[in-house]
N, C-alpha and C positions, 0 to 999 in steps of 0.2 A: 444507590438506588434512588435517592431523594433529588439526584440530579438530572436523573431520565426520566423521572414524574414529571416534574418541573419545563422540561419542553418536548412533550409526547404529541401536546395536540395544538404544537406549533405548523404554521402553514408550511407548503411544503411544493416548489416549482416541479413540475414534471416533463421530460422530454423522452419518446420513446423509449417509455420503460415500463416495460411487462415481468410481473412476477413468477407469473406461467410462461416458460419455454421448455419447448424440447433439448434445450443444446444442458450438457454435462456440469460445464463449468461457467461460474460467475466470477469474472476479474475486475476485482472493486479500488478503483485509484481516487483517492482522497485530494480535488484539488486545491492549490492554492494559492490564488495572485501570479499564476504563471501559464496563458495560454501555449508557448510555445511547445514545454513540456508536454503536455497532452496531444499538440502536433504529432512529436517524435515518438511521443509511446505510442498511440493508434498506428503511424505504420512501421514502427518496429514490432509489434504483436501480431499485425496482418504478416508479417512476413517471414516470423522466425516460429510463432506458440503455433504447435500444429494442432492441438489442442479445438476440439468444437466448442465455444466459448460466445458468451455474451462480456461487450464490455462496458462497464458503467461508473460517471464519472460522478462523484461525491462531493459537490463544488461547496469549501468552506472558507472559501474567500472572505476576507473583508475590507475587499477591493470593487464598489460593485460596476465601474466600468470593466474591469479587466472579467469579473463576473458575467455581465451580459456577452462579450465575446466569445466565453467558455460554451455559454448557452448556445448561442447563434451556431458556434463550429459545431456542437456536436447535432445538436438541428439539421444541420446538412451533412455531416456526414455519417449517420444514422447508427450514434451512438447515443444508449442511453444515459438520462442524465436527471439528477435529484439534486435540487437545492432548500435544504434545510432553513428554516427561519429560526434559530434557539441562540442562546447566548455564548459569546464565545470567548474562552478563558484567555488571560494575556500569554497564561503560560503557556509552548507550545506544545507540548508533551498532555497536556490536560486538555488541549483544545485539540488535538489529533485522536486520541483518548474516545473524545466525547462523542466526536463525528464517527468513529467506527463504533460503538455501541448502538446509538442512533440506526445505523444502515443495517447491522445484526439483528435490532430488537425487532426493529419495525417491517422489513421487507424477508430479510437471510431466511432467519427461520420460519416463514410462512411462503415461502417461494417454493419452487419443483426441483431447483439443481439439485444435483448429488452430490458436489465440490464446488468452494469458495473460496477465495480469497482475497487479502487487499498487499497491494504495492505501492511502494511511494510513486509520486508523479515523477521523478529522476531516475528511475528503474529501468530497462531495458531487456528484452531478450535479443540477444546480439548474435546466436549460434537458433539451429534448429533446434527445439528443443520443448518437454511436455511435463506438465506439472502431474496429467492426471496419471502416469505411467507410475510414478512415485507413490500417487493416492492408494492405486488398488491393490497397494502392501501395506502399508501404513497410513494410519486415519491422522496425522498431521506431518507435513512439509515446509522447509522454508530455515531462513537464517538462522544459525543457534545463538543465541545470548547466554552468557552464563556469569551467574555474579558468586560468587562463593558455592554450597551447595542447591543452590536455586539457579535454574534457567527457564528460558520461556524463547520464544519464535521474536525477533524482530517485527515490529509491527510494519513495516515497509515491505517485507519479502514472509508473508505467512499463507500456505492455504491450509486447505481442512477438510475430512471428509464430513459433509451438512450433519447427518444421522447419528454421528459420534458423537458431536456437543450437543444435542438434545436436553439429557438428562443432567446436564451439569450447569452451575453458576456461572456464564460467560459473564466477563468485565474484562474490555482492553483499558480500562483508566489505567495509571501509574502507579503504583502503592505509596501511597503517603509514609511511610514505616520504613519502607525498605528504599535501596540504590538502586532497583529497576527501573526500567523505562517504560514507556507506554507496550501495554499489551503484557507487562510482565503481573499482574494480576491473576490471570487466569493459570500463574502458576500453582496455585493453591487450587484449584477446581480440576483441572485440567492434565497439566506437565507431570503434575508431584505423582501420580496415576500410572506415566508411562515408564517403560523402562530405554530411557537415552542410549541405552550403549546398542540397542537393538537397531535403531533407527538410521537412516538415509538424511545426509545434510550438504547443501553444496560447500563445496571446498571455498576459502575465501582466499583472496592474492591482491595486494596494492599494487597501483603500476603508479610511477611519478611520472607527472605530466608539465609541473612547473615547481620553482620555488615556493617556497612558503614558510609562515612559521607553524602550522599543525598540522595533522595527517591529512584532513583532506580539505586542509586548502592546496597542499601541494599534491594531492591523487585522486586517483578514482577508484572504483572499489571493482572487481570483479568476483560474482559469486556463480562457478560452473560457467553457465552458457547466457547468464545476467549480467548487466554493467552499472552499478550506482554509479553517479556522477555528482553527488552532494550538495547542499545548500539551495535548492531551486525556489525554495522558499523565503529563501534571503536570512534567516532568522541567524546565521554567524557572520560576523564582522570579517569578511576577505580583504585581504588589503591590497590584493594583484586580481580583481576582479575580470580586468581586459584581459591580459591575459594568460590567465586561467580561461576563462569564455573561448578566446580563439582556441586555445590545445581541446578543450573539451568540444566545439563545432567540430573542428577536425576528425577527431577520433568519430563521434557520430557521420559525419558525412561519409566517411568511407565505410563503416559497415552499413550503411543504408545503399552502397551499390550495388 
């Protein structure tokens, strides 16, 4: 808590972004040093999330030309967009972390949606397909992580029904304590509460797309009717960066026809 003190009443860019809407769902994409990405997801979400949905881009760059470009696209293509001014940790789990509490404290919970969530900038919906059909059974959706007897939502692929986390201590930080990842905090507030075996999760499947030496330098992730495509962020060392790039354009260009 002493870290969201600390830059609450940090400046903060604005671009077409209302807290008040009529539409159901908020689709929150964290970005980062990568416009292109955010190309592909705005029209892979236009085309596949049938879902009435605003979508709003979280830019925690610390690139600020490839930043002002993130601005400028979503400027035009009338997508909302908030750039944070607070400090950002080297780690990138702690600095992914920080930026989804930020966007939870400050706007999530005082906005009108009814469902929210955030996805990585390399996430796609790639089939038709609708997060809130899943919501109005159950008040969270999205990737399972599971570390021993503790699991929690990937912080890449989570939504949530707004009203349910109300009453509870939301923190996506990482636990310092434990092997979780970011977002896996709130399993102590949140998860520990639900009963897992009840719940609706997508099916996960690797497809190999190239050589490599780890999972996903050589694949891509498929979750249901979602496509990860990994590292958009640069933050692991690929050593077949070309191409890996070509097989992953590819796969994208043809589900974009």
């Amino acid at each position: 808590m002493k870290d969201w003190q600390s830059y609450i009443n940090f400046p903060i860019i604005k671009e077409n972004f209302n807290r008040q809407s009529n539409c159901g769902l908020l689709v929150v994409t964290i970005a980062f040093n990568n416009l292109k990405t955010i190309d592909l997801q705005n029209k892979f979400l236009k085309k596949y999330l049938s879902d009435d949905y605003v979508y709003l881009i979280v830019d925690n760059s610390n690139n600020s030309s490839v930043s002002s470009r993130i601005r400028s696209y979503c400027r035009d293509n009338n997508i909302s967009y908030l750039r944070p001014f607070f400090r950002l940790y080297r780690n990138a789990s702690k600095s992914h972390g920080s930026a989804l509490n930020f966007i939870y404290r400050s706007f999530v919970k005082k906005s009108t949606f009814s469902y929210f969530g955030f996805i990585d900038h390399d996430l796609y919906p790639v089939k038709n397909t609708s997060v809130v059909k899943y919501l109005t059974k159950q008040p969270v959706y999205g990737a399972l992580q599971e570390r021993a007897e503790k699991w929690y939502l990937w912080a890449g692929f989570c939504f949530f029904v707004k009203d349910y986390l109300d009453d509870k201590l939301i923190d996506f930080s990482p636990p310092q304590a434990d092997v979780l990842d970011t977002g896996g905090m709130n399993y102590y507030s949140l998860y520990v509460g639900l009963d897992k075996s009840s719940l609706m999760f997508p099916n996960h499947k690797y497809l190999k797309i190239c050589e490599g030496g780890s999972v996903q330098e050589s694949n891509v992730e498929f979750a249901d009717d979602w496509l990860h495509t990994f590292n958009a962020s640069g933050w692991l060392n690929f050593t077949n960066t070309t191409e890996r790039e070509k097989a992953v354009s590819k796969i994208l260009d043809d589900l974009l026809k």
